[in-house]
PDB file with SEQRES, HELIX, SHEET and CRYST1 records, atoms N, CA, C and O in Angstrom:
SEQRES   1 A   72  UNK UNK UNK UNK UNK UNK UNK UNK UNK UNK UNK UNK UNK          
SEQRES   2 A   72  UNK UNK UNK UNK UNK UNK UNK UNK UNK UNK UNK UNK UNK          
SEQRES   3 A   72  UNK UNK UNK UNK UNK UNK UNK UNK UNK UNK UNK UNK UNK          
SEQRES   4 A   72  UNK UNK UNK UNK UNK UNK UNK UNK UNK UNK UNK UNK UNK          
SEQRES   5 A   72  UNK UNK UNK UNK UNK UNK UNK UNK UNK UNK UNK UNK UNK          
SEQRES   6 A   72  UNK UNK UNK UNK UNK UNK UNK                                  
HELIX    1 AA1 UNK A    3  UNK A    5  5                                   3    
HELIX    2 AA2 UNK A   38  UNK A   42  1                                   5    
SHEET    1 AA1 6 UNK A   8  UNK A  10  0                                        
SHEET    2 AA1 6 UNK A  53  UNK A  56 -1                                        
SHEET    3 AA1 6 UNK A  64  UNK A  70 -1                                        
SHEET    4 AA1 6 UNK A  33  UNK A  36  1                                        
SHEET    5 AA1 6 UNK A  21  UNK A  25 -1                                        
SHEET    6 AA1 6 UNK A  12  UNK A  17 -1                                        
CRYST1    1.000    1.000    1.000  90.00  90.00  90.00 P 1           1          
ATOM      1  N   UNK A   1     -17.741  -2.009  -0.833  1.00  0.00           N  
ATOM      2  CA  UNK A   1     -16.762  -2.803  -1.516  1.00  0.00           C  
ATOM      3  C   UNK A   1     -16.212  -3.850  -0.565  1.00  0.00           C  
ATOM      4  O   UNK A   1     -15.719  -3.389   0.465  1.00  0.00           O  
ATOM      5  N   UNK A   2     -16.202  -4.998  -0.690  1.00  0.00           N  
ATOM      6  CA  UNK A   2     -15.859  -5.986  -0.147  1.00  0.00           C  
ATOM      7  C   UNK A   2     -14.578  -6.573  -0.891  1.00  0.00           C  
ATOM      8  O   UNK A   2     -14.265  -6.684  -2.077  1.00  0.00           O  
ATOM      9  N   UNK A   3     -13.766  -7.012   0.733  1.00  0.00           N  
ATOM     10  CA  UNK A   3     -11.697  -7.622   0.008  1.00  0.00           C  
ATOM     11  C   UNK A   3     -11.856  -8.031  -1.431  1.00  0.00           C  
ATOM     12  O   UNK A   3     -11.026  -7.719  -2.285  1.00  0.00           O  
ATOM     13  N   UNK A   4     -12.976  -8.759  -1.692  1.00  0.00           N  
ATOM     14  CA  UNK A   4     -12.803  -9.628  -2.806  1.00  0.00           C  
ATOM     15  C   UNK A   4     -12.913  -8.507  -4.011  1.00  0.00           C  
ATOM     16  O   UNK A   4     -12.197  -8.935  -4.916  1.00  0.00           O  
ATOM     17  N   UNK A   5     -13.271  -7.752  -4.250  1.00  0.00           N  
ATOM     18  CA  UNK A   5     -13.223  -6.259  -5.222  1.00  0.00           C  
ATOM     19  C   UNK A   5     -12.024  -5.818  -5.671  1.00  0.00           C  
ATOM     20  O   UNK A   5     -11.623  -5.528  -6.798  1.00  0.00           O  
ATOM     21  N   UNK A   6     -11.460  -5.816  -4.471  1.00  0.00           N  
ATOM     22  CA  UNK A   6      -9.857  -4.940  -4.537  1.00  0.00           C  
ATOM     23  C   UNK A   6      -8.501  -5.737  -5.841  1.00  0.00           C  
ATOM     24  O   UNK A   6      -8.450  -6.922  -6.172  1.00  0.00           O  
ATOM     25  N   UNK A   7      -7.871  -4.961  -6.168  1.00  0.00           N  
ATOM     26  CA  UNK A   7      -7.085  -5.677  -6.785  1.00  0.00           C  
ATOM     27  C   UNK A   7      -5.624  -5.166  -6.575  1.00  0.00           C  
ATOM     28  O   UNK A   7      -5.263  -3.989  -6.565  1.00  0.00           O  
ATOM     29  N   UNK A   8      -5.065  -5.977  -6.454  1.00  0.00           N  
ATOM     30  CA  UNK A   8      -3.666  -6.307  -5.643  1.00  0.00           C  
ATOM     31  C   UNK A   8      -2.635  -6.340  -6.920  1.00  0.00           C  
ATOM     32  O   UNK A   8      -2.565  -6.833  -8.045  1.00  0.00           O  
ATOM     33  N   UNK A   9      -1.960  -5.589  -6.126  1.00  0.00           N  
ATOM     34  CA  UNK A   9      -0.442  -5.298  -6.446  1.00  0.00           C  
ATOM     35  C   UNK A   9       0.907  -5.054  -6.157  1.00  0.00           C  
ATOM     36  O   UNK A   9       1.094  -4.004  -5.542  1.00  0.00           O  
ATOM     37  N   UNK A  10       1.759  -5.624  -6.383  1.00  0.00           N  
ATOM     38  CA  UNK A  10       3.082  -5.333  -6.249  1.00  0.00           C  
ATOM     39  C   UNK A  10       3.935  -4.159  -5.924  1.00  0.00           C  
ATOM     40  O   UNK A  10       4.219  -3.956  -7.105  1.00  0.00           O  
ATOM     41  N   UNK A  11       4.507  -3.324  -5.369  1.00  0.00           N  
ATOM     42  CA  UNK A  11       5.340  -1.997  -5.203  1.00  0.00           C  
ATOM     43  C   UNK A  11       6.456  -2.136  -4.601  1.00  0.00           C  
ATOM     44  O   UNK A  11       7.060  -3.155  -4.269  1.00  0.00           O  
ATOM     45  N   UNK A  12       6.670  -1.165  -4.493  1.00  0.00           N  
ATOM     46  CA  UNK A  12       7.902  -0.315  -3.708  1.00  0.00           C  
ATOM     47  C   UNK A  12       7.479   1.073  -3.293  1.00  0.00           C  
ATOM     48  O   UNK A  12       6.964   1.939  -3.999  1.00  0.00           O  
ATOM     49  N   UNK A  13       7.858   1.130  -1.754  1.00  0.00           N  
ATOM     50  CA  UNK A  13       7.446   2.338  -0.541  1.00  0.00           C  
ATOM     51  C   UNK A  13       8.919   3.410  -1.439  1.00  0.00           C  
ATOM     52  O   UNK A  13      10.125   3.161  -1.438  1.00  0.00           O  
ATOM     53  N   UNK A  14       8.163   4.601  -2.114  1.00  0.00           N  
ATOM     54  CA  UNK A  14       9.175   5.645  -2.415  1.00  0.00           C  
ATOM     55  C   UNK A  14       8.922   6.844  -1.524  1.00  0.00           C  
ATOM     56  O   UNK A  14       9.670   7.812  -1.664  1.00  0.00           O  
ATOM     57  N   UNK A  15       8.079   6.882  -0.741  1.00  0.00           N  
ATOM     58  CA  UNK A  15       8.067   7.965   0.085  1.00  0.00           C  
ATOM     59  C   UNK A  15       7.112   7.606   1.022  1.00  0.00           C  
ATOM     60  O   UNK A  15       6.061   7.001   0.809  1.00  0.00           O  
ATOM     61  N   UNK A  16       7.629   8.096   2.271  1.00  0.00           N  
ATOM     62  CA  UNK A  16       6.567   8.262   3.614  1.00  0.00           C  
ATOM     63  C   UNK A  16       6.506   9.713   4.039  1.00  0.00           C  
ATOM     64  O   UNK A  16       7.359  10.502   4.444  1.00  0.00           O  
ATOM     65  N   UNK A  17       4.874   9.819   3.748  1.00  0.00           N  
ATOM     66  CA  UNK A  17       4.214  10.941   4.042  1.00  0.00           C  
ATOM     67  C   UNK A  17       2.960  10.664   5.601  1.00  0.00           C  
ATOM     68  O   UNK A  17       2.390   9.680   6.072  1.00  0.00           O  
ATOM     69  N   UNK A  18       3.015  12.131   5.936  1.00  0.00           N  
ATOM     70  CA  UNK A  18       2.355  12.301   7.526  1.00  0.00           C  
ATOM     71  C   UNK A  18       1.359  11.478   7.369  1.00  0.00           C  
ATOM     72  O   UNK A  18       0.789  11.118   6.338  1.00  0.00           O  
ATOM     73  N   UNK A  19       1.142  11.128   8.758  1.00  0.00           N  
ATOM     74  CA  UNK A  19      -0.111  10.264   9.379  1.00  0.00           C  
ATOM     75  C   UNK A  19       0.162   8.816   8.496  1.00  0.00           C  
ATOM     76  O   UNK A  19      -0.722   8.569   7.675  1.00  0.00           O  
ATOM     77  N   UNK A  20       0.959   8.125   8.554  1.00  0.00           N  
ATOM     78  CA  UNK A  20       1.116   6.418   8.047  1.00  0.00           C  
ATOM     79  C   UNK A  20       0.644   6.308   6.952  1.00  0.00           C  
ATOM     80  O   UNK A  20      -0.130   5.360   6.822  1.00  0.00           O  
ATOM     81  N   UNK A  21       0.827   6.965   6.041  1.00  0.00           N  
ATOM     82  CA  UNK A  21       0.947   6.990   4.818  1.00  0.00           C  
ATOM     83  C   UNK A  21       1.862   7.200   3.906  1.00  0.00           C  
ATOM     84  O   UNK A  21       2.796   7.963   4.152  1.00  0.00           O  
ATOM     85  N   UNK A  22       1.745   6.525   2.640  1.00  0.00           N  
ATOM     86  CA  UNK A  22       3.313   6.594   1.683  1.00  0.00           C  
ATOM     87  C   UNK A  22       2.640   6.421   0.330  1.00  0.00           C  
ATOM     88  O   UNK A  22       1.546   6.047  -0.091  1.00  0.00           O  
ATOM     89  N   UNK A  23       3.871   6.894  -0.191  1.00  0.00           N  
ATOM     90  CA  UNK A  23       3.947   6.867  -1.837  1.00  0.00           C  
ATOM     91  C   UNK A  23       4.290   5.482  -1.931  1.00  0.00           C  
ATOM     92  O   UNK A  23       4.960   4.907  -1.073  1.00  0.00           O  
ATOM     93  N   UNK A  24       3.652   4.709  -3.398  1.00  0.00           N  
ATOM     94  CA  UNK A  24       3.638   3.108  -3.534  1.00  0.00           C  
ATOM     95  C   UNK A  24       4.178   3.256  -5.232  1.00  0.00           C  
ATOM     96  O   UNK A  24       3.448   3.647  -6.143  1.00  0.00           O  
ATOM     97  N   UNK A  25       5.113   2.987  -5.331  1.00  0.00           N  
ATOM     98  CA  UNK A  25       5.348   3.019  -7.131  1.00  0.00           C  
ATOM     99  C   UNK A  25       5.421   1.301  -7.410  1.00  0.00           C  
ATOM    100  O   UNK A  25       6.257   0.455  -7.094  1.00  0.00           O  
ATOM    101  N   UNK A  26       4.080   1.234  -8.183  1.00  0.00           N  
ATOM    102  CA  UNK A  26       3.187  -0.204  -8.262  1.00  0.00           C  
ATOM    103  C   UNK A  26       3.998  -0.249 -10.062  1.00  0.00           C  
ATOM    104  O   UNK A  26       3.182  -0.963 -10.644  1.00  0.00           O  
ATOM    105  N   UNK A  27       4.770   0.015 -10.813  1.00  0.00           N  
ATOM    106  CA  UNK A  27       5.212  -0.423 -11.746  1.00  0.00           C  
ATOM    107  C   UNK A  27       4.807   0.464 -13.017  1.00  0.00           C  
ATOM    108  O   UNK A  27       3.595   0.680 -13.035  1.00  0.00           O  
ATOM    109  N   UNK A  28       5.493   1.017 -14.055  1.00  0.00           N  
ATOM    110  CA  UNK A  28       4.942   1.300 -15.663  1.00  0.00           C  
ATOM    111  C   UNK A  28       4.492   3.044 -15.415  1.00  0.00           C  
ATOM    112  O   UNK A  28       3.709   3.672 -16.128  1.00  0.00           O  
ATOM    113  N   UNK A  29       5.522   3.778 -13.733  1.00  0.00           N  
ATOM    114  CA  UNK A  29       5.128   4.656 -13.936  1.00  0.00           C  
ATOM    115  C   UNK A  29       4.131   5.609 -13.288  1.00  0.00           C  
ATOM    116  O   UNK A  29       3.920   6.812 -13.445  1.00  0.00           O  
ATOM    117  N   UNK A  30       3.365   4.295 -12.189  1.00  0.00           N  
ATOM    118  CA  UNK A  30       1.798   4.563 -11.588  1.00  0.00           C  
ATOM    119  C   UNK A  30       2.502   4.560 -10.144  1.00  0.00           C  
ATOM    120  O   UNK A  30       3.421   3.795  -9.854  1.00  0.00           O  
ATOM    121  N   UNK A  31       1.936   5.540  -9.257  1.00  0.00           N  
ATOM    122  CA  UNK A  31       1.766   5.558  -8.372  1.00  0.00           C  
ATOM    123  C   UNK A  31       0.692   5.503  -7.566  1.00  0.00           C  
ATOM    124  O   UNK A  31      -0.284   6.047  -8.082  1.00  0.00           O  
ATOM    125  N   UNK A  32       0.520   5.105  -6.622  1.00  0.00           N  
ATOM    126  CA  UNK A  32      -0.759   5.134  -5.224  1.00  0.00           C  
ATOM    127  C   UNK A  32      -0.138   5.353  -3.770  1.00  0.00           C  
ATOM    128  O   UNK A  32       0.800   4.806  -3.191  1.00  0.00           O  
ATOM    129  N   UNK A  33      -1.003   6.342  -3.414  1.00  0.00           N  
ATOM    130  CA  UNK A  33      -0.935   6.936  -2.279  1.00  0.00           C  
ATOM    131  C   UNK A  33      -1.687   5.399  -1.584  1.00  0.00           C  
ATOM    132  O   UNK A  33      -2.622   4.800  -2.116  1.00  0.00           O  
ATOM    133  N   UNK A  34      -1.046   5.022  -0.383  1.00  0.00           N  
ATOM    134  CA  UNK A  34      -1.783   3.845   0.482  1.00  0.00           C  
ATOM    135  C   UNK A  34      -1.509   4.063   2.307  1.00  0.00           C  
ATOM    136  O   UNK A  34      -0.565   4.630   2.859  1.00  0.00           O  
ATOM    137  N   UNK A  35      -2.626   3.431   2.881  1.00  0.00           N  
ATOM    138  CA  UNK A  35      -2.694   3.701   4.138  1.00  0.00           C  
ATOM    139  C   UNK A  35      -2.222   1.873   4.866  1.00  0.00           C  
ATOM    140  O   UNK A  35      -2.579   0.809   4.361  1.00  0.00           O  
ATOM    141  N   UNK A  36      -1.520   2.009   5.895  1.00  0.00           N  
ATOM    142  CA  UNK A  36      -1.308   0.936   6.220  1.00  0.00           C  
ATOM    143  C   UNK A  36      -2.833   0.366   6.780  1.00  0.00           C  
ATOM    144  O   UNK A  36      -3.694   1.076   7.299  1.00  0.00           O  
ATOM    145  N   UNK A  37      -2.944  -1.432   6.475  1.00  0.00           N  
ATOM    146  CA  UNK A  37      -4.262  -1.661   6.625  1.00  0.00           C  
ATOM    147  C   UNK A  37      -4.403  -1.991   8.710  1.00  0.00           C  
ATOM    148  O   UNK A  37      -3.339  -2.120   9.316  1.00  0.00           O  
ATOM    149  N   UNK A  38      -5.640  -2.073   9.441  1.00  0.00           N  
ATOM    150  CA  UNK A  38      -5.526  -2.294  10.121  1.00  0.00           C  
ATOM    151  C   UNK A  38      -4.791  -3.529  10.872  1.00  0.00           C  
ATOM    152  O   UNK A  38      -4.486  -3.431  12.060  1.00  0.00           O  
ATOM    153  N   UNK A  39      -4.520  -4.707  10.108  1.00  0.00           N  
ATOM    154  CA  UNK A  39      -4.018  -5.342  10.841  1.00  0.00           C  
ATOM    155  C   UNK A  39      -2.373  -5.372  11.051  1.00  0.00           C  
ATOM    156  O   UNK A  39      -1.855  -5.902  12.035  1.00  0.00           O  
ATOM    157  N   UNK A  40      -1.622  -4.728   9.986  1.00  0.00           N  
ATOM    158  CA  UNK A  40      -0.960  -3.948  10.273  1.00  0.00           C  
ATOM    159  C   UNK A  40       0.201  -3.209  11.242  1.00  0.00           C  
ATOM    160  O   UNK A  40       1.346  -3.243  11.693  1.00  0.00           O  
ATOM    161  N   UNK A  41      -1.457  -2.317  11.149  1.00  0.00           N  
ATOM    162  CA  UNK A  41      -1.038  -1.191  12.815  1.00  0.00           C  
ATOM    163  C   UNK A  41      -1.160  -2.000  13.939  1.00  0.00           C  
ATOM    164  O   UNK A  41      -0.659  -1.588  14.985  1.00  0.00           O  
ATOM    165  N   UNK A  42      -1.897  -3.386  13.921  1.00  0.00           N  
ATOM    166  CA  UNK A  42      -2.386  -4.345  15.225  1.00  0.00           C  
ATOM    167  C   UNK A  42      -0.991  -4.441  16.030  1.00  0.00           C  
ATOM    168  O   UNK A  42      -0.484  -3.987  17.055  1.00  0.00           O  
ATOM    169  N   UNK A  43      -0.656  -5.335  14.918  1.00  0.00           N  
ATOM    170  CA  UNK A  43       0.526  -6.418  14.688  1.00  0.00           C  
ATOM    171  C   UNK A  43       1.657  -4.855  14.824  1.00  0.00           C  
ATOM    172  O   UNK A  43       2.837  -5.074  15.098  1.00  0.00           O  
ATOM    173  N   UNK A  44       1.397  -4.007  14.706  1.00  0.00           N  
ATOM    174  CA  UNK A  44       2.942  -3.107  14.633  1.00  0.00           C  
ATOM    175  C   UNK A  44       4.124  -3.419  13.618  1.00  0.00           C  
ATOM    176  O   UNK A  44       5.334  -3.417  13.843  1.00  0.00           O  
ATOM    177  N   UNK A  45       3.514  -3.658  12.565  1.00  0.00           N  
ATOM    178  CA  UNK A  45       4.554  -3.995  11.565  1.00  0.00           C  
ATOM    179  C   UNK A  45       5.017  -2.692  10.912  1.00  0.00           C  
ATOM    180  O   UNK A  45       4.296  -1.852  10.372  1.00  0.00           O  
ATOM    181  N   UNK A  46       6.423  -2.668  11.064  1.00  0.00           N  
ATOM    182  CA  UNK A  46       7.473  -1.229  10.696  1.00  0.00           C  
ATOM    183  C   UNK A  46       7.564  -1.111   8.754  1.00  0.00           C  
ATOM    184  O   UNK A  46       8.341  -1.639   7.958  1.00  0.00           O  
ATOM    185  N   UNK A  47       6.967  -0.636   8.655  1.00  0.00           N  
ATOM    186  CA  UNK A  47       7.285  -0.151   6.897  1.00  0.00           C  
ATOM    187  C   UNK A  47       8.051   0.833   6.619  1.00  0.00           C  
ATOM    188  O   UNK A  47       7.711   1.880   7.170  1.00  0.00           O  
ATOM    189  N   UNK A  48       9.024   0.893   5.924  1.00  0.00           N  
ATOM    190  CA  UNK A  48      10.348   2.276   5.784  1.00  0.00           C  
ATOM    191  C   UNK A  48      10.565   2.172   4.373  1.00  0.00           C  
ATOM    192  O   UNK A  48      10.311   1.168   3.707  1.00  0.00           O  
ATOM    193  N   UNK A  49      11.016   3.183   3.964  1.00  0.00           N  
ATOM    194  CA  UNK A  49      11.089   3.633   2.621  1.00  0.00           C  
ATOM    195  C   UNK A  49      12.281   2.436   2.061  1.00  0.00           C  
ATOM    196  O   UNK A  49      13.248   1.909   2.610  1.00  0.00           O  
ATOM    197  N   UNK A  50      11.740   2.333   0.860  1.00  0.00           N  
ATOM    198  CA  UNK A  50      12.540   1.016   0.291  1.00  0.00           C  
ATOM    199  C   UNK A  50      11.655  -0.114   0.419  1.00  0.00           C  
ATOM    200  O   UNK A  50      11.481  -0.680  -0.660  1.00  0.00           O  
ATOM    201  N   UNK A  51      11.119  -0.557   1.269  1.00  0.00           N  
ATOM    202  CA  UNK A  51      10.590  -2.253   1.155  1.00  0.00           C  
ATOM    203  C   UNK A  51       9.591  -2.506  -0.192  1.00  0.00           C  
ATOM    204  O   UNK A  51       9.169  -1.602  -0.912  1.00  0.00           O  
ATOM    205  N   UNK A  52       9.364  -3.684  -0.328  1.00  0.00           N  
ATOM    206  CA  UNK A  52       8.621  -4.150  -1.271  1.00  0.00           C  
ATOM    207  C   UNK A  52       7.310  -4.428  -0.498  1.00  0.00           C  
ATOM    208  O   UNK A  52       7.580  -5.085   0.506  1.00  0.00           O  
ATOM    209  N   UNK A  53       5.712  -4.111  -0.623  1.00  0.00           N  
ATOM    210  CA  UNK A  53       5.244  -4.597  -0.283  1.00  0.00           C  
ATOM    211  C   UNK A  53       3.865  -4.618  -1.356  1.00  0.00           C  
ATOM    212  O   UNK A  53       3.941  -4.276  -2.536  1.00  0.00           O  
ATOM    213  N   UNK A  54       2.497  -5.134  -0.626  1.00  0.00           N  
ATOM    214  CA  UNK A  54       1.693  -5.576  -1.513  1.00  0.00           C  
ATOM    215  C   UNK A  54       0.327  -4.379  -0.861  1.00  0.00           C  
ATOM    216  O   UNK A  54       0.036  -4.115   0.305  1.00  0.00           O  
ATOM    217  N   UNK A  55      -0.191  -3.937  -1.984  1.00  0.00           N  
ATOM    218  CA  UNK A  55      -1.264  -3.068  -1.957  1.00  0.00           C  
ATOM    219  C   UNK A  55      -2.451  -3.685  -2.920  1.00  0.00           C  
ATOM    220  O   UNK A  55      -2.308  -4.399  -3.912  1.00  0.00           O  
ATOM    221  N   UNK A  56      -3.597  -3.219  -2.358  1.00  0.00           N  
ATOM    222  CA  UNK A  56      -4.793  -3.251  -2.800  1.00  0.00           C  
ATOM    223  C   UNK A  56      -5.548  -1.736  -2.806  1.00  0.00           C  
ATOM    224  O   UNK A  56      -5.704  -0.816  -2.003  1.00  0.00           O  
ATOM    225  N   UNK A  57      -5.860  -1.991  -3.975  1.00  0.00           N  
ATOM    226  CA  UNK A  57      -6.301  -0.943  -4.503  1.00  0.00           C  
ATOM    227  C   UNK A  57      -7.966  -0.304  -4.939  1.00  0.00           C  
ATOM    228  O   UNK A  57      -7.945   0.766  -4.330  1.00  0.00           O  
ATOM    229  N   UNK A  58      -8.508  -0.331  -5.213  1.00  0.00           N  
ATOM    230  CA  UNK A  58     -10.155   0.153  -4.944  1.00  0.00           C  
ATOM    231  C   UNK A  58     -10.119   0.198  -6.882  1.00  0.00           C  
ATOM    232  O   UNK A  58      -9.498   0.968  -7.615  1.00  0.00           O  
ATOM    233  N   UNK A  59     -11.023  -0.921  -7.226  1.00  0.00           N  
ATOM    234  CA  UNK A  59     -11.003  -0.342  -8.723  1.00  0.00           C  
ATOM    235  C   UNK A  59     -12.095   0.808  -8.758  1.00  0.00           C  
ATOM    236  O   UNK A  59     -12.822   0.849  -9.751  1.00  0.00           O  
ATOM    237  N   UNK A  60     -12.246   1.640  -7.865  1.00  0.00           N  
ATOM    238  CA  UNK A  60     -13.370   3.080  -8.294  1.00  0.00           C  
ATOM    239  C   UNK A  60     -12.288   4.047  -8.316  1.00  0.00           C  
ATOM    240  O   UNK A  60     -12.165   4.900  -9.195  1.00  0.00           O  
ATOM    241  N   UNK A  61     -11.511   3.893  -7.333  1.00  0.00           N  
ATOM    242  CA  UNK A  61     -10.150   5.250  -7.155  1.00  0.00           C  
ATOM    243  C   UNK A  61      -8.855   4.329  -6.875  1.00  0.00           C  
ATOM    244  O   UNK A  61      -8.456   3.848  -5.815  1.00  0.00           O  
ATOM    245  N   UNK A  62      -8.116   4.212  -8.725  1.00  0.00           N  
ATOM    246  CA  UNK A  62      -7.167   3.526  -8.419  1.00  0.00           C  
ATOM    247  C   UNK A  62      -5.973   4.685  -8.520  1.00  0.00           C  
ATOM    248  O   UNK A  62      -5.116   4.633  -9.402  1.00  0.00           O  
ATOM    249  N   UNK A  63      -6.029   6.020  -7.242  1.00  0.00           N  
ATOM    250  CA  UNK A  63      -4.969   6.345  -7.042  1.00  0.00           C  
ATOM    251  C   UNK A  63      -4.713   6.085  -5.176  1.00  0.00           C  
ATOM    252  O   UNK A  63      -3.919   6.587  -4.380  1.00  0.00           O  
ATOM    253  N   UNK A  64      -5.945   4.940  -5.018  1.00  0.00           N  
ATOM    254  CA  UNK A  64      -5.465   5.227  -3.317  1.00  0.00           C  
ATOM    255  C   UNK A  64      -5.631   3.471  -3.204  1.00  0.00           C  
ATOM    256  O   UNK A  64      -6.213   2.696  -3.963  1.00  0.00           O  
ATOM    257  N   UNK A  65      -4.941   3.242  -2.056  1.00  0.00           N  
ATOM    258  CA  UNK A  65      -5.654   2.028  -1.451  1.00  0.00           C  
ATOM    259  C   UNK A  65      -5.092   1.878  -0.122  1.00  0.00           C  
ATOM    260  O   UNK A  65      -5.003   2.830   0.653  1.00  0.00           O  
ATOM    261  N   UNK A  66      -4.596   0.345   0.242  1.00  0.00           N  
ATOM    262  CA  UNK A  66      -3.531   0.241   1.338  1.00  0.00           C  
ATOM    263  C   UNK A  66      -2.970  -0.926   1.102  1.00  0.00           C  
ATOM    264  O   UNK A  66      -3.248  -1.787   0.267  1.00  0.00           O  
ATOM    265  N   UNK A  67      -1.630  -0.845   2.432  1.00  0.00           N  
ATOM    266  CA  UNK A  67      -0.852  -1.734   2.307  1.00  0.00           C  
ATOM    267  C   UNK A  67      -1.222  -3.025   3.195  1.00  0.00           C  
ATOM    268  O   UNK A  67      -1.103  -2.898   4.413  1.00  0.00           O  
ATOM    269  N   UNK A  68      -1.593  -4.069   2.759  1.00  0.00           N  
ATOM    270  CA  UNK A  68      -1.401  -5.415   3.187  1.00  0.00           C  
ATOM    271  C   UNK A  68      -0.581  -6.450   3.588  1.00  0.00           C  
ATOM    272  O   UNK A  68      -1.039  -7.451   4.139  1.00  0.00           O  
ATOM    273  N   UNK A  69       0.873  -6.256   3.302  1.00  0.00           N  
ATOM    274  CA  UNK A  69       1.578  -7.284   3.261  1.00  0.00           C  
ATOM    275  C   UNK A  69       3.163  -6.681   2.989  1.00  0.00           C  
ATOM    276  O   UNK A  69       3.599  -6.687   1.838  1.00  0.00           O  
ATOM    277  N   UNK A  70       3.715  -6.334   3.744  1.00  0.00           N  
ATOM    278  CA  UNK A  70       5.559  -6.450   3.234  1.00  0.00           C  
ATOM    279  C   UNK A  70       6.119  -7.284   3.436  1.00  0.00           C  
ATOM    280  O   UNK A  70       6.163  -7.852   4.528  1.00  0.00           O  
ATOM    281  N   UNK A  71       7.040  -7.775   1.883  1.00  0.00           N  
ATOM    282  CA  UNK A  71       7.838  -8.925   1.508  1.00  0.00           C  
ATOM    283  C   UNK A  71       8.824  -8.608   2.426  1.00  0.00           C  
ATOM    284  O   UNK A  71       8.960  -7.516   2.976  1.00  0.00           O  
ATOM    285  N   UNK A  72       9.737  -9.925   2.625  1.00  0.00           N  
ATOM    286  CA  UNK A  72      10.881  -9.657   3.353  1.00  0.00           C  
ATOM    287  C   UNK A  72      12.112  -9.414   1.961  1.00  0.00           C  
ATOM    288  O   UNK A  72      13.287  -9.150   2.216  1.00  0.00           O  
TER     289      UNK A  72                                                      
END                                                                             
């Protein structure tokens, strides 16, 4: 699967679970479990429960993906 596959969405971080991972409530009810993406962890960007950020999601298993991008 290549970036261009994925499809992107909107959330809010409702829970951080072990190993850099969190609960993503993407709207209408749906949740996804997401892993922060590598660039990310590069860059050391801090994600905490509450922010808004942007996930991509795998249309084969749309209960996982990762996080790409937190809004300020």
């Amino acid at each position: 699967m290549g970036s261009d596959d994925a499809i992107e969405f909107d959330g809010v971080i409702k829970e951080v679970l072990s190993g850099g991972t969190f609960k993503v409530d993407v709207g209408e009810g749906h949740t996804v479990i997401a892993k922060l993406s590598g660039r990310m962890r590069r860059h050391r960007i801090r994600v905490v429960l509450g922010d808004r950020v942007k996930v991509e999601v795998s249309p084969y298993d749309p209960t996982r993906g990762r996080v790409t991008y937190r809004q300020r």
